[in-house]
Biopython code that builds the backbone (N, CA, C, O; Angstrom):
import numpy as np
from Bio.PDB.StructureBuilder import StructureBuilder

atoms = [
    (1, "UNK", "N", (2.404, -10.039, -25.778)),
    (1, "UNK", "CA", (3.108, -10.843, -24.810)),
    (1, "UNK", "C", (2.115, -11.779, -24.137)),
    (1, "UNK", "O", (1.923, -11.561, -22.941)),
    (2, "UNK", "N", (1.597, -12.564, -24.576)),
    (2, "UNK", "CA", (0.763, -13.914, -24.238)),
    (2, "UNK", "C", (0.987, -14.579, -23.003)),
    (2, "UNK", "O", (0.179, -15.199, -22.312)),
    (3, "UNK", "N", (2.252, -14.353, -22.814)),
    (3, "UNK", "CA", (2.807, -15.937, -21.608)),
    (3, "UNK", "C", (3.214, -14.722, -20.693)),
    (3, "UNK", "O", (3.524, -14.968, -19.527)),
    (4, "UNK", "N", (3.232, -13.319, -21.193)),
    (4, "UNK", "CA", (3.338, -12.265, -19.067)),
    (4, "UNK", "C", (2.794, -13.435, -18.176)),
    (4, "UNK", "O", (1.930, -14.287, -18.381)),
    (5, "UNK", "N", (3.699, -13.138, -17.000)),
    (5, "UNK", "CA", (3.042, -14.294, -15.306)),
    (5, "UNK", "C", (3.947, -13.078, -14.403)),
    (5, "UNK", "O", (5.079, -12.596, -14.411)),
    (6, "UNK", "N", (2.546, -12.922, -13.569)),
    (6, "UNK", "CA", (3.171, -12.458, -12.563)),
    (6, "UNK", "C", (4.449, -12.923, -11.817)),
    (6, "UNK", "O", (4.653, -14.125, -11.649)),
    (7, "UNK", "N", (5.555, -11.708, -11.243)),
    (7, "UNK", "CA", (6.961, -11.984, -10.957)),
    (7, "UNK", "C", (6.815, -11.793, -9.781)),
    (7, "UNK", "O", (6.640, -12.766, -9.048)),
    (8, "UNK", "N", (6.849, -10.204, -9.141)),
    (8, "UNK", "CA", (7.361, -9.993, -7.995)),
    (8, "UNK", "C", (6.697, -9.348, -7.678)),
    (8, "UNK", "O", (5.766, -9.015, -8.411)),
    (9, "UNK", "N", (6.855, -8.830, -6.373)),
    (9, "UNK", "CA", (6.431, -7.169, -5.608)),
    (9, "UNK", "C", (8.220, -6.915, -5.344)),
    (9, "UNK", "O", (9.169, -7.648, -5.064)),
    (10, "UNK", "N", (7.994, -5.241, -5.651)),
    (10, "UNK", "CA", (9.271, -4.412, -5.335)),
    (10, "UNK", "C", (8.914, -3.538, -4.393)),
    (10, "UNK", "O", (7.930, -2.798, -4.405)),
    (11, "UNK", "N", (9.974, -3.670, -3.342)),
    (11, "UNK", "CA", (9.463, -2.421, -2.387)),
    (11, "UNK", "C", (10.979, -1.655, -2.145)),
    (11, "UNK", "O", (12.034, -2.263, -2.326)),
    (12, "UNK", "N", (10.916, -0.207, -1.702)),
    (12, "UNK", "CA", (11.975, 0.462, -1.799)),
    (12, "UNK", "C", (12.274, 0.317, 0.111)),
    (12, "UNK", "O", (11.506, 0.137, 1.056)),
    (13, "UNK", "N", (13.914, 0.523, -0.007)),
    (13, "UNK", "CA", (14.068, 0.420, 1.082)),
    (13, "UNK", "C", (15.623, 1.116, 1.227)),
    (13, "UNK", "O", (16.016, 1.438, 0.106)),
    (14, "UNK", "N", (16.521, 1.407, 2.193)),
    (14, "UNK", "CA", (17.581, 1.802, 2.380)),
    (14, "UNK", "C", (18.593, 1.531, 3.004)),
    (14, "UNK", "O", (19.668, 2.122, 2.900)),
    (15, "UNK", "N", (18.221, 0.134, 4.081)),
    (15, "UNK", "CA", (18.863, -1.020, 4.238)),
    (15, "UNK", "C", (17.810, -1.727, 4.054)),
    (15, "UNK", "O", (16.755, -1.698, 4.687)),
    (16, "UNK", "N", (18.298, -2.772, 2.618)),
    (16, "UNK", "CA", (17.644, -4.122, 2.708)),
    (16, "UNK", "C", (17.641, -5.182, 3.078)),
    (16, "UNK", "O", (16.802, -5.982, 2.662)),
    (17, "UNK", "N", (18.592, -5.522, 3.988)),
    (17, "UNK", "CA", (19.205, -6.556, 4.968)),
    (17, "UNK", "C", (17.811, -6.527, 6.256)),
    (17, "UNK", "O", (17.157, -7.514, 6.595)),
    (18, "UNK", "N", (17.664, -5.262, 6.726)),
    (18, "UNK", "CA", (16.472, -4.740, 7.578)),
    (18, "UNK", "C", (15.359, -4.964, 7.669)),
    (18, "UNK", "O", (14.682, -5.476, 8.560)),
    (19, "UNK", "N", (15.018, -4.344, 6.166)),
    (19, "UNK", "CA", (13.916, -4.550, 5.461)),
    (19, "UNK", "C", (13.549, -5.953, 5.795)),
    (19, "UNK", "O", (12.655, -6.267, 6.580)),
    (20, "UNK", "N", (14.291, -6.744, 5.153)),
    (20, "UNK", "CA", (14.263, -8.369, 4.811)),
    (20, "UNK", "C", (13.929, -9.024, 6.086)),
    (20, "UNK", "O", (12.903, -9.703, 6.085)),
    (21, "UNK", "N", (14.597, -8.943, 7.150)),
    (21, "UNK", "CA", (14.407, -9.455, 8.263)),
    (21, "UNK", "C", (13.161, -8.961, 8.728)),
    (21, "UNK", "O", (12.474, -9.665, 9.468)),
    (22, "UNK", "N", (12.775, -7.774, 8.361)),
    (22, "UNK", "CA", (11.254, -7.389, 9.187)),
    (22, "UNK", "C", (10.067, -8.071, 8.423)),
    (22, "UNK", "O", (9.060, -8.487, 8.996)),
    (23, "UNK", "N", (10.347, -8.164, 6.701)),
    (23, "UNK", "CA", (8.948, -9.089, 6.624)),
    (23, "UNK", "C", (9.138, -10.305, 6.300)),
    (23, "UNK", "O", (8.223, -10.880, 5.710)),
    (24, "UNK", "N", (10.326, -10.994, 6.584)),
    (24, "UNK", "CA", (10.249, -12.199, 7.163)),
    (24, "UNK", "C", (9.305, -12.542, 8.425)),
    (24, "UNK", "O", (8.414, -13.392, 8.432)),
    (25, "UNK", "N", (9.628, -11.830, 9.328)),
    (25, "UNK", "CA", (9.035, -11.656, 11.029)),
    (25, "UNK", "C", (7.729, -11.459, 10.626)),
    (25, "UNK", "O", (6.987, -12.276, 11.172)),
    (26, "UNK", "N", (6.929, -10.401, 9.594)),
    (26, "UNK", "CA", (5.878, -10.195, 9.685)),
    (26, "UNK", "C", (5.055, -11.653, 8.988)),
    (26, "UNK", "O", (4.212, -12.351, 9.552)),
    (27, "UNK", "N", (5.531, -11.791, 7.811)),
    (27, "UNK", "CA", (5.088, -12.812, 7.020)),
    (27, "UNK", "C", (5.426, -13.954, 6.471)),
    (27, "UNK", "O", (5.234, -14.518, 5.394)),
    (28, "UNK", "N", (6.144, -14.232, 7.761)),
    (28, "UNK", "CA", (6.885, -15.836, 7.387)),
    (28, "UNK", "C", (7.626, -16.175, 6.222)),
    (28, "UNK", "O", (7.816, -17.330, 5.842)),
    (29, "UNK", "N", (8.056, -15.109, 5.643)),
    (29, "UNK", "CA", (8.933, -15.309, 4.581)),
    (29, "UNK", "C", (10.413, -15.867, 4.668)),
    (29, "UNK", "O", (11.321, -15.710, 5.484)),
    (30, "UNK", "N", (10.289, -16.552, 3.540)),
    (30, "UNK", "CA", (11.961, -17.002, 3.583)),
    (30, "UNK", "C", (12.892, -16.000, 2.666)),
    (30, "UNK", "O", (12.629, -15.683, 1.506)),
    (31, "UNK", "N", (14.028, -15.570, 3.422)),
    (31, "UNK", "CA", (14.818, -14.690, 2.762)),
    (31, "UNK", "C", (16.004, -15.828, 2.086)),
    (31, "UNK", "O", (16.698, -16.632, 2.709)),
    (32, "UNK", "N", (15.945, -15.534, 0.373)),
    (32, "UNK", "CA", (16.818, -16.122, -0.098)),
    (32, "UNK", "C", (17.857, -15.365, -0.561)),
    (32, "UNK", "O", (18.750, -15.856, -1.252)),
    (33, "UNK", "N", (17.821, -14.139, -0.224)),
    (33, "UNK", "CA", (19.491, -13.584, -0.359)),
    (33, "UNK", "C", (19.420, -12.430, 0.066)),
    (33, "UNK", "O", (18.328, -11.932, -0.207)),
    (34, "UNK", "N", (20.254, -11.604, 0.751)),
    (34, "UNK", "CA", (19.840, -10.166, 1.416)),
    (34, "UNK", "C", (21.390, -9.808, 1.769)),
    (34, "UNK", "O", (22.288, -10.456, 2.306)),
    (35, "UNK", "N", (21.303, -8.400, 1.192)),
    (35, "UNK", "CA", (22.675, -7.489, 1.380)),
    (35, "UNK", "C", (21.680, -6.137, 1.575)),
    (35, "UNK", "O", (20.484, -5.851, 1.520)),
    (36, "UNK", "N", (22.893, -5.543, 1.820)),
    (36, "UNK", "CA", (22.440, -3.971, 2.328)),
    (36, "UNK", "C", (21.846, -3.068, 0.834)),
    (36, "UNK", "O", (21.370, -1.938, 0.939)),
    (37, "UNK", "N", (21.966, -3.738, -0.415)),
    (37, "UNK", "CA", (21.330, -3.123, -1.395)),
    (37, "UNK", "C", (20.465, -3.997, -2.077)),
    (37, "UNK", "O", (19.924, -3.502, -3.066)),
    (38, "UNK", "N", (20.232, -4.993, -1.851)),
    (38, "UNK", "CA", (18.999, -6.027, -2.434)),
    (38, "UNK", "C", (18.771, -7.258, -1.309)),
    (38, "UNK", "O", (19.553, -7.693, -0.463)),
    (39, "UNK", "N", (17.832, -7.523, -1.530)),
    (39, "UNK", "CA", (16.990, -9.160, -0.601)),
    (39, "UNK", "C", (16.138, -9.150, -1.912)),
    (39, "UNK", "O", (15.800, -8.347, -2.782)),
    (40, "UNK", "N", (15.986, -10.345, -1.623)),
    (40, "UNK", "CA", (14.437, -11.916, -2.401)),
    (40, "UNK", "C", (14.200, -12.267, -1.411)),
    (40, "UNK", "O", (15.087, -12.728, -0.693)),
    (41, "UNK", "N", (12.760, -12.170, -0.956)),
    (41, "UNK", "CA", (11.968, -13.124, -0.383)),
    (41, "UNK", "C", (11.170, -13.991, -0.955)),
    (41, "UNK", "O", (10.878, -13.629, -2.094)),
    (42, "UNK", "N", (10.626, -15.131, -0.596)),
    (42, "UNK", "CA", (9.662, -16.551, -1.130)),
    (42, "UNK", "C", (8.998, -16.715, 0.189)),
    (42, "UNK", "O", (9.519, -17.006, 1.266)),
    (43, "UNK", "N", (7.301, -16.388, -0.192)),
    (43, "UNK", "CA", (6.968, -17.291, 0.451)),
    (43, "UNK", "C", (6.603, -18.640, 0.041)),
    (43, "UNK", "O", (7.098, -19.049, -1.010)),
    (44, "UNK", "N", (5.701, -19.509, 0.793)),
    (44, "UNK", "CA", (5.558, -20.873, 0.915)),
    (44, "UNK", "C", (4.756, -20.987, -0.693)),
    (44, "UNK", "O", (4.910, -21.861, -1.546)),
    (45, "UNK", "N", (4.008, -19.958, -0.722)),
    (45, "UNK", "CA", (3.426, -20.675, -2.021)),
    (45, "UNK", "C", (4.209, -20.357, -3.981)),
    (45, "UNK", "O", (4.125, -20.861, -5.101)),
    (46, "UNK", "N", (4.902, -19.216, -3.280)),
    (46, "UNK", "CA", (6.097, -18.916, -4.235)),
    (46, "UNK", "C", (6.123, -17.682, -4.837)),
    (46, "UNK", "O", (6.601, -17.464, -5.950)),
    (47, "UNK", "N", (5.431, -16.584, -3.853)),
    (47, "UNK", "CA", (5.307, -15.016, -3.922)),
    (47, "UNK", "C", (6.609, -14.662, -3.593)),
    (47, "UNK", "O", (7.182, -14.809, -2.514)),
    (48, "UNK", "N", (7.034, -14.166, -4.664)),
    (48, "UNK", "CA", (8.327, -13.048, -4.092)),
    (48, "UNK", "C", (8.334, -11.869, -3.985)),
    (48, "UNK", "O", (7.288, -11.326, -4.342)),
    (49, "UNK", "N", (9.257, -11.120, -3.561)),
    (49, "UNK", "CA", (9.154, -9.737, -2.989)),
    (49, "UNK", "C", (10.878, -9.747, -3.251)),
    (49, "UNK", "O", (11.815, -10.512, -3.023)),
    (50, "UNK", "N", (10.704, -8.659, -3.754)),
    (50, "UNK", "CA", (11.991, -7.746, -3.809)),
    (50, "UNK", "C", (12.238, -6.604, -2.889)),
    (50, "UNK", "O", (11.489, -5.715, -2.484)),
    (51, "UNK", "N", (13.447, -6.859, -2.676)),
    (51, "UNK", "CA", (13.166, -5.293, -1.689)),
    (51, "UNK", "C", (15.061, -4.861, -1.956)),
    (51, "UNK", "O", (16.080, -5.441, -1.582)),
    (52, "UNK", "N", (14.816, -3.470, -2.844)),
    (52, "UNK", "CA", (15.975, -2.308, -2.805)),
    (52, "UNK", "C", (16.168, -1.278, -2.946)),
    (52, "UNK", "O", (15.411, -0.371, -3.293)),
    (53, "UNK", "N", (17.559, -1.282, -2.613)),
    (53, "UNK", "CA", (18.025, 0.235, -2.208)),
    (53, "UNK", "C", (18.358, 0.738, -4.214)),
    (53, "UNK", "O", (18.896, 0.086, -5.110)),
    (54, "UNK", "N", (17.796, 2.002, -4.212)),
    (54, "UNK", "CA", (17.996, 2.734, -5.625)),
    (54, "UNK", "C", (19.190, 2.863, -5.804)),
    (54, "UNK", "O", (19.989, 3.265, -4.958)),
    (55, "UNK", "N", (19.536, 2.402, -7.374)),
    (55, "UNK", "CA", (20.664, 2.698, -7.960)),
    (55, "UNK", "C", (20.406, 3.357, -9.418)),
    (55, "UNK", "O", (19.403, 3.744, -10.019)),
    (56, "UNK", "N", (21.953, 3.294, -9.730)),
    (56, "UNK", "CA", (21.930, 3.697, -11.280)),
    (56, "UNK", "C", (20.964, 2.576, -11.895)),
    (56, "UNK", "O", (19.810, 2.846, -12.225)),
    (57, "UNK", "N", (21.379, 1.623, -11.991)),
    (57, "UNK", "CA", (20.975, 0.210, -12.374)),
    (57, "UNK", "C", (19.649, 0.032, -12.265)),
    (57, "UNK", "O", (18.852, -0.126, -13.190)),
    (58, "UNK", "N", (19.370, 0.071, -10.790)),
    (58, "UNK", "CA", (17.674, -0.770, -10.306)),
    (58, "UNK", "C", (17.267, 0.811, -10.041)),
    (58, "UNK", "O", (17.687, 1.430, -9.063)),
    (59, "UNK", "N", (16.449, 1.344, -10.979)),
    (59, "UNK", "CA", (15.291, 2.374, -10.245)),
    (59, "UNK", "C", (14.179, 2.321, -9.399)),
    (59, "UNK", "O", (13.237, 3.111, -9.451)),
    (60, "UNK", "N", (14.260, 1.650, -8.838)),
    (60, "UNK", "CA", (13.215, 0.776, -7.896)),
    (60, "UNK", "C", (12.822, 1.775, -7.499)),
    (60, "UNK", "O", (13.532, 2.773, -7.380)),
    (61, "UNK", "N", (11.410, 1.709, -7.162)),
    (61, "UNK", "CA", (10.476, 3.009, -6.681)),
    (61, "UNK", "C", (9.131, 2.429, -5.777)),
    (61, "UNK", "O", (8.704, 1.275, -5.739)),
    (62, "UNK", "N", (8.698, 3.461, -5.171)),
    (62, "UNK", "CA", (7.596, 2.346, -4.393)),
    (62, "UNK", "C", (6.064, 2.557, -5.535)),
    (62, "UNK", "O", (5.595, 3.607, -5.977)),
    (63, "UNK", "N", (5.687, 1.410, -5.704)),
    (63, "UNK", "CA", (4.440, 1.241, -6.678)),
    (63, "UNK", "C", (5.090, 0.581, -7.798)),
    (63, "UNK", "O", (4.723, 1.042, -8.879)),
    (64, "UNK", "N", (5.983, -0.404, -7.874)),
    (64, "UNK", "CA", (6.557, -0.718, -8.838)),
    (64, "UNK", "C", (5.866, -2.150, -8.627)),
    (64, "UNK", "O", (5.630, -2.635, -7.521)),
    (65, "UNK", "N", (5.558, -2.794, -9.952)),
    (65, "UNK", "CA", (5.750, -4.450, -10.665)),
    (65, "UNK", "C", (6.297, -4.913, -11.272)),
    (65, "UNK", "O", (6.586, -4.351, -12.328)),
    (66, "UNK", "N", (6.747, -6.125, -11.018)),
    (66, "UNK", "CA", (7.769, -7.265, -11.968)),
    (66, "UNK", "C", (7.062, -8.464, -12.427)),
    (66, "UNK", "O", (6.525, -9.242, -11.638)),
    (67, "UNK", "N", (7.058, -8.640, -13.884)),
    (67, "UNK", "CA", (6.318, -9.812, -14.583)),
    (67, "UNK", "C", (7.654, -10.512, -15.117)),
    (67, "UNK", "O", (8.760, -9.991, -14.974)),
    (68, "UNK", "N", (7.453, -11.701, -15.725)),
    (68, "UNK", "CA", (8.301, -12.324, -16.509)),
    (68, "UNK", "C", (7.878, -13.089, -17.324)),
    (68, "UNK", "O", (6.709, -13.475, -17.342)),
    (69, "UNK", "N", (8.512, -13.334, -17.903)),
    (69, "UNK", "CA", (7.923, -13.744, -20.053)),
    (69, "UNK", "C", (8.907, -14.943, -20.327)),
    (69, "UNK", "O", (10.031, -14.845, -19.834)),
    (70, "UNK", "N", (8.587, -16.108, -21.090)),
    (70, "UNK", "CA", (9.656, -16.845, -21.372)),
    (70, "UNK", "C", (10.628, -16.148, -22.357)),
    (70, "UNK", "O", (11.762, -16.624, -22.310)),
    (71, "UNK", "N", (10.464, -15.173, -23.204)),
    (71, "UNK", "CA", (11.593, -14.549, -24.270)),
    (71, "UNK", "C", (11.047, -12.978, -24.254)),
    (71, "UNK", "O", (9.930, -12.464, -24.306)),
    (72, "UNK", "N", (12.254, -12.538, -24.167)),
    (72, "UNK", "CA", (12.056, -10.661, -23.576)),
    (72, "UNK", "C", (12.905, -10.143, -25.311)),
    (72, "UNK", "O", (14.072, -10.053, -25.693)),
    (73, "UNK", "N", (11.656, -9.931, -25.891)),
    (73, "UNK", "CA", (12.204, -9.234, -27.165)),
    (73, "UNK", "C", (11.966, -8.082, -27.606)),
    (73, "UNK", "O", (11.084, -8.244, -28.449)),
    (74, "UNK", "N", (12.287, -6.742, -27.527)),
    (74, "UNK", "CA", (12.122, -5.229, -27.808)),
    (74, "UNK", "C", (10.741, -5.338, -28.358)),
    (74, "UNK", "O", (9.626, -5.168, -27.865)),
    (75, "UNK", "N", (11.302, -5.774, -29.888)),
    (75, "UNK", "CA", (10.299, -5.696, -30.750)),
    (75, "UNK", "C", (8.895, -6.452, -30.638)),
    (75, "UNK", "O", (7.934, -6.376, -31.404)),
    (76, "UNK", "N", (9.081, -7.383, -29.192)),
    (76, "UNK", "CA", (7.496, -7.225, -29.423)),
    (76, "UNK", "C", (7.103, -6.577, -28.234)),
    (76, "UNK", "O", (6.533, -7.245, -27.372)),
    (77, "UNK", "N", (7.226, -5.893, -28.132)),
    (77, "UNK", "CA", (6.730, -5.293, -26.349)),
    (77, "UNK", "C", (5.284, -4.074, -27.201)),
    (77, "UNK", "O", (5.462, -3.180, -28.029)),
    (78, "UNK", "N", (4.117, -4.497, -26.632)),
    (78, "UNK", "CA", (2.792, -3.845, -27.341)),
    (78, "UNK", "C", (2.345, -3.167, -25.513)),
    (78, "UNK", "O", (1.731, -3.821, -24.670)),
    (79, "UNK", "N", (2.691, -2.230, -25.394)),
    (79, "UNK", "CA", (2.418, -1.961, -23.949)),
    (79, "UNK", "C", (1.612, -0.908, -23.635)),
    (79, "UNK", "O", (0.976, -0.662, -22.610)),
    (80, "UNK", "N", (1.741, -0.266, -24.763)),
    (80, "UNK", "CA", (0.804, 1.057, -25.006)),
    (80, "UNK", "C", (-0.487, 1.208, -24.197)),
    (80, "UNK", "O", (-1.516, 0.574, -24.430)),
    (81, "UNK", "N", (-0.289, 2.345, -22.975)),
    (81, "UNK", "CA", (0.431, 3.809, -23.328)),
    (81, "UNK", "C", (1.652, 3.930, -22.495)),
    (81, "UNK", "O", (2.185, 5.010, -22.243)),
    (82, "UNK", "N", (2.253, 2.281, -21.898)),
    (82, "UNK", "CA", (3.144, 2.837, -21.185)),
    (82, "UNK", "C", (4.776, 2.755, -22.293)),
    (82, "UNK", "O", (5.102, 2.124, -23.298)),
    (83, "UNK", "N", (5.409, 3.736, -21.426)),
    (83, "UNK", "CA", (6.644, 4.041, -21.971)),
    (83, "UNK", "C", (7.870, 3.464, -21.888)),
    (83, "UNK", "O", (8.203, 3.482, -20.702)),
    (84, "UNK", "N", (8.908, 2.839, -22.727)),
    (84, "UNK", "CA", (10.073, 2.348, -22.368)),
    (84, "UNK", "C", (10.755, 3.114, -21.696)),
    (84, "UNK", "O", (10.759, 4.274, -22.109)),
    (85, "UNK", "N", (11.370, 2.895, -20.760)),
    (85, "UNK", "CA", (12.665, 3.691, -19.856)),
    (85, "UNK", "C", (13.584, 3.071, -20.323)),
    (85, "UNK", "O", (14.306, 3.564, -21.189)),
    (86, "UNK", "N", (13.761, 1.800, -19.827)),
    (86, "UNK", "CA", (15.011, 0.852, -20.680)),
    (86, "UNK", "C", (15.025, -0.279, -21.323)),
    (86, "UNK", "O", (13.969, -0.756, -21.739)),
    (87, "UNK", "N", (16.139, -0.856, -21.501)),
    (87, "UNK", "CA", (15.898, -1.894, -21.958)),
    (87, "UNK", "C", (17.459, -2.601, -22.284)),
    (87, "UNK", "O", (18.391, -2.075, -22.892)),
    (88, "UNK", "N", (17.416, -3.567, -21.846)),
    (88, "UNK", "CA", (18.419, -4.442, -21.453)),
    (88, "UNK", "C", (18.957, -5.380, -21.869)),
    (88, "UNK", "O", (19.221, -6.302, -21.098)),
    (89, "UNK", "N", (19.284, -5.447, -23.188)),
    (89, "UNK", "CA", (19.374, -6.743, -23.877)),
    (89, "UNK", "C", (20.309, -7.684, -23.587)),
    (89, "UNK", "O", (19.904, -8.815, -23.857)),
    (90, "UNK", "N", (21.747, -7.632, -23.001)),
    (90, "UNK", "CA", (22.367, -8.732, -22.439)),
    (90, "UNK", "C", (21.797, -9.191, -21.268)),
    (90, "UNK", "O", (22.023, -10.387, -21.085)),
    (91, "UNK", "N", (21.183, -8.695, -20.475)),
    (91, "UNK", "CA", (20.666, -8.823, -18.849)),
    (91, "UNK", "C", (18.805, -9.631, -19.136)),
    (91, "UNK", "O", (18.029, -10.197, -18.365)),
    (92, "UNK", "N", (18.762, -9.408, -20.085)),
    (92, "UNK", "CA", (17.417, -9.596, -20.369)),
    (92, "UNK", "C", (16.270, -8.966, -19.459)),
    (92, "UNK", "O", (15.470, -9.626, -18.796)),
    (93, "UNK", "N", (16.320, -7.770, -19.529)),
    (93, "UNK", "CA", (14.848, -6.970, -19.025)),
    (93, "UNK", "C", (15.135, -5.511, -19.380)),
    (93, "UNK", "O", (16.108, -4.903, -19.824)),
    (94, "UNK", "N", (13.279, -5.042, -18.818)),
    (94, "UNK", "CA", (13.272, -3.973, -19.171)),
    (94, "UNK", "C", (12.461, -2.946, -18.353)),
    (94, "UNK", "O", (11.758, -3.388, -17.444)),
    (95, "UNK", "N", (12.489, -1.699, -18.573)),
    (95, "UNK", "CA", (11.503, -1.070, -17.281)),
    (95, "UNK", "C", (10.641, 0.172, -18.144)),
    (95, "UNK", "O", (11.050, 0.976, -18.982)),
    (96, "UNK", "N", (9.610, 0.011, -17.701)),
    (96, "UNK", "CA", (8.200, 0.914, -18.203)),
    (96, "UNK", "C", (7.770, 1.800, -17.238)),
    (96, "UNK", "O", (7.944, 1.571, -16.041)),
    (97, "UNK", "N", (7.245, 2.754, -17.637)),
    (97, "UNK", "CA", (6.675, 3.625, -16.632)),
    (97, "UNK", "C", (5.517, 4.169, -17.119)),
    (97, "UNK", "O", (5.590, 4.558, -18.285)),
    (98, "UNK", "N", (4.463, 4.309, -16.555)),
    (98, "UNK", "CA", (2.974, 5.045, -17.103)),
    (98, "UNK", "C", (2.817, 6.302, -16.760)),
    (98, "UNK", "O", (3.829, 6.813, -16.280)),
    (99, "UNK", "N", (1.857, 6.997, -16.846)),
    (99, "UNK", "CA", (1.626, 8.234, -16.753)),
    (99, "UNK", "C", (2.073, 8.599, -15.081)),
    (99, "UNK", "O", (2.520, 9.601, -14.523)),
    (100, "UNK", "N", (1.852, 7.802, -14.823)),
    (100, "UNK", "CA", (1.869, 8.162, -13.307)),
    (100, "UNK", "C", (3.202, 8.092, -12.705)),
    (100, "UNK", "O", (3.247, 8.668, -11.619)),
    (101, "UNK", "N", (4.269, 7.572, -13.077)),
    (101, "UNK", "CA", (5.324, 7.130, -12.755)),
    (101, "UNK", "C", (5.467, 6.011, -12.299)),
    (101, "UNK", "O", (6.515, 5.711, -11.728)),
    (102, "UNK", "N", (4.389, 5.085, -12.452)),
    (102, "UNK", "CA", (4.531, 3.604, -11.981)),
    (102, "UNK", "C", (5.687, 2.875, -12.437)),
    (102, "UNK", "O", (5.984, 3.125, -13.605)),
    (103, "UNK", "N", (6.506, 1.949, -11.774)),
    (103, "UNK", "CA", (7.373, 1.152, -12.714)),
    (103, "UNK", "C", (6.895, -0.224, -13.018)),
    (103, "UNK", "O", (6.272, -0.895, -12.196)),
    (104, "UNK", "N", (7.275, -0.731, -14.516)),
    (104, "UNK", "CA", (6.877, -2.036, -14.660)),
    (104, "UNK", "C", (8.109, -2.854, -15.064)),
    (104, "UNK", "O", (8.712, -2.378, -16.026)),
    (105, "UNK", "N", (8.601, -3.943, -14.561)),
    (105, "UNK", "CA", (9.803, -4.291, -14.628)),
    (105, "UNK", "C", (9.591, -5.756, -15.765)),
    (105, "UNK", "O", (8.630, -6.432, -15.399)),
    (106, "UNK", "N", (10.279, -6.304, -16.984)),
    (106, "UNK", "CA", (9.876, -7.298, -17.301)),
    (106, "UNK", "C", (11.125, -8.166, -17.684)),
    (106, "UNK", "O", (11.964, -7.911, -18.548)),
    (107, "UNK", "N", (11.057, -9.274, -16.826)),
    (107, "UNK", "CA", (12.553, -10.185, -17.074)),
    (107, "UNK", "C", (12.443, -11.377, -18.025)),
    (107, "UNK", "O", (11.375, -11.986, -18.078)),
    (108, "UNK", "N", (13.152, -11.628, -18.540)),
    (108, "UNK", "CA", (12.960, -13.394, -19.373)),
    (108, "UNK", "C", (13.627, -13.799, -17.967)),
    (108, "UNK", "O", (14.458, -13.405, -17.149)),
    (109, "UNK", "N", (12.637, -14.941, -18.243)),
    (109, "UNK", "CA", (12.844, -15.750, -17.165)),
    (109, "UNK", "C", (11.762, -17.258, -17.549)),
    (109, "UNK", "O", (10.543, -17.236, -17.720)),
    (110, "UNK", "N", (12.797, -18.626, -17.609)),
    (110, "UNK", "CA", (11.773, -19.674, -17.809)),
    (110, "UNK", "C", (10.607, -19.835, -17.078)),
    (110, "UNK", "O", (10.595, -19.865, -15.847)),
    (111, "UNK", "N", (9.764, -19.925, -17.681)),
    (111, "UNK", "CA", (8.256, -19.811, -17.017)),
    (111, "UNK", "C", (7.942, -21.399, -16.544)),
    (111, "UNK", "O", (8.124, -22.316, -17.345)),
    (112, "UNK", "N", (7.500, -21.622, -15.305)),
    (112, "UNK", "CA", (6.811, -22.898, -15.427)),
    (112, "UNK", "C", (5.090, -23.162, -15.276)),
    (112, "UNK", "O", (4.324, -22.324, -14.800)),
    (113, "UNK", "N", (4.903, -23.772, -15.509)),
    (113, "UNK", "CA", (3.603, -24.227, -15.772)),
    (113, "UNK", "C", (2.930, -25.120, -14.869)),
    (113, "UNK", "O", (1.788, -25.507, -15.120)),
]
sb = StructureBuilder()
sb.init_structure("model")
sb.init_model(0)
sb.init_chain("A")
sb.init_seg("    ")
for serial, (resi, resn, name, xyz) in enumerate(atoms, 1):
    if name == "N":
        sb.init_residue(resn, " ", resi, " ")
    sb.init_atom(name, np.array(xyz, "f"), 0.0, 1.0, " ", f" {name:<3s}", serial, name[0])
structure = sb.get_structure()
């Protein structure tokens, strides 16, 4: 996977509406969407932050990363030693976990340059 670029920070939370508003306040972030089970923050230079509440869906955990790739294809994912958890082919992503239980989240998503 050549073109990985860093995506996000994920942080766990249990209202993310809360969440969102507090590190806005802390770090001048702009909240671009926030409900009681997910927020995006941006800051100025174009760091985002995720912040949610666990579901079936999003296993979000604290120590988790999100990269993104211009084309998210099974077959080439060389990640070794970490492990597929899932993988998402209409949604385009997927989630890894290492020995440790880290999560690694990876979305297609157009990359810019």
């Amino acid at each position: 996977m050549k073109d990985l670029q860093f995506y996000a920070a994920n942080l766990y939370s249990l209202d993310c509406e809360r969440t969102a508003v507090l590190y806005q306040r802390l770090f001048s972030l702009s909240i671009l969407s926030s409900s009681k089970n997910h927020a995006e923050l941006r800051s100025s230079n174009g760091f985002s932050i995720f912040i949610d509440k666990p579901s079936i869906h999003c296993n979000v955990t604290p120590g988790t990363l999100s990269f993104c790739v211009s084309e998210l294809n099974e077959s080439s994912f060389d990640l070794d030693p970490l492990s597929l958890e899932s993988f998402h082919e209409k949604e385009k992503y997927a989630s890894f976990l290492d020995e440790y239980q880290n999560r690694i989240w990876i979305f297609e998503k157009k990359l810019t340059v």
